[in-house]
C-alpha positions in Angstrom: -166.1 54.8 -5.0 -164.2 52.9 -2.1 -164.6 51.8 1.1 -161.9 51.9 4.0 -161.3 50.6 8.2 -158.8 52.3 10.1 -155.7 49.7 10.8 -155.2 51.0 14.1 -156.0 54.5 16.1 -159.0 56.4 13.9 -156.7 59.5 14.4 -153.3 58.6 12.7 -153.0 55.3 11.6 -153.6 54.3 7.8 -157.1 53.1 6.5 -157.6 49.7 4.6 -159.2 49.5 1.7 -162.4 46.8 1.3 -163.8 47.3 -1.7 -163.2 49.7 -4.8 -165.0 50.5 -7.7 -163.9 52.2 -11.0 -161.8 51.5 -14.0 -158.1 50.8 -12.2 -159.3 50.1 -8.9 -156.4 49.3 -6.2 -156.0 46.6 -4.3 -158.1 45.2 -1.4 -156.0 45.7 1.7 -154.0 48.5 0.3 -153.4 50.9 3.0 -154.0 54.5 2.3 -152.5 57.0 4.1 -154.4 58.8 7.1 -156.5 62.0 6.1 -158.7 63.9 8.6 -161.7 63.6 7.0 -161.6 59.8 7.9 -161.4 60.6 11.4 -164.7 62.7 10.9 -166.2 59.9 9.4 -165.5 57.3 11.2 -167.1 59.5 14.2 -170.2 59.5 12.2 -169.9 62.6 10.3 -170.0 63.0 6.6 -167.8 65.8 5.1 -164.7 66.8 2.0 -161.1 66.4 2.2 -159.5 69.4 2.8 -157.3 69.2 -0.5 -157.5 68.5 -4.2 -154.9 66.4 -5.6 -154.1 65.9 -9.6 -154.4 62.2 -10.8 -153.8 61.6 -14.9 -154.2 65.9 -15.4 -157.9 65.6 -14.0 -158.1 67.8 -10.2 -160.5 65.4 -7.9 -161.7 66.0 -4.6 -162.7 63.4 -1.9 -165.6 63.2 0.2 -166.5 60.7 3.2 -169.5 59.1 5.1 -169.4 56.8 7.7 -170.9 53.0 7.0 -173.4 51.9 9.8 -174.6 48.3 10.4 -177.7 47.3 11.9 -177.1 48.3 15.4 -176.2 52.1 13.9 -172.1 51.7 14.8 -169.7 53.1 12.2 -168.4 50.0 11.1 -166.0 51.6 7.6 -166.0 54.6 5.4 -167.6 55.6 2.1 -165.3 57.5 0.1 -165.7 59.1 -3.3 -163.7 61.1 -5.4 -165.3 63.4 -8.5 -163.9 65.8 -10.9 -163.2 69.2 -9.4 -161.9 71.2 -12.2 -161.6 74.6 -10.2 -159.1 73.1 -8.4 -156.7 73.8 -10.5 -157.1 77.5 -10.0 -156.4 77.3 -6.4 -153.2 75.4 -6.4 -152.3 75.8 -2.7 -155.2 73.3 -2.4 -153.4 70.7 -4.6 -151.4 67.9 -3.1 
């Protein structure tokens, strides 16, 4: 579970990460590289990456929802990646 800002335009530039959960979490400020869900989110609309990728032999997916403060802007991204076995019977979905 992470949370990300976009470092400059929403639709190409690379997100920031804020804060990161989990066992080997990366770095805060580490810049990941731009994905279109993001974009989505950061519009306000949850949704999955398009992709699985392969991390340590386990297949994960990503999903995204936008972060609102008090005034209900978008103001950084929820992301979480979970175990998606069945990816690895699609591999055209694999990055």
């Amino acid at each position: 579970i992470y949370t990300l800002y976009p470092s400059g335009a929403v639709e190409s530039a690379p997100f920031i990460l804020t804060a990161v959960g989990g066992d080997e979490p990366d770095d805060y400020g580490t810049e990941q590289e731009w994905e279109a869900g993001f974009t989505a989110a950061w519009k306000g609309t949850s949704t999955a990456a398009n992709h699985a990728y392969e991390e340590d032999g386990e297949f994960l997916l990503s999903a995204y929802a936008p972060v609102h403060d008090s005034k209900g802007n978008v103001v950084a991204i929820l992301g979480v990646d979970y175990p998606a076995p069945e990816a690895a019977k699609y591999p055209d979905w694999i990055f």
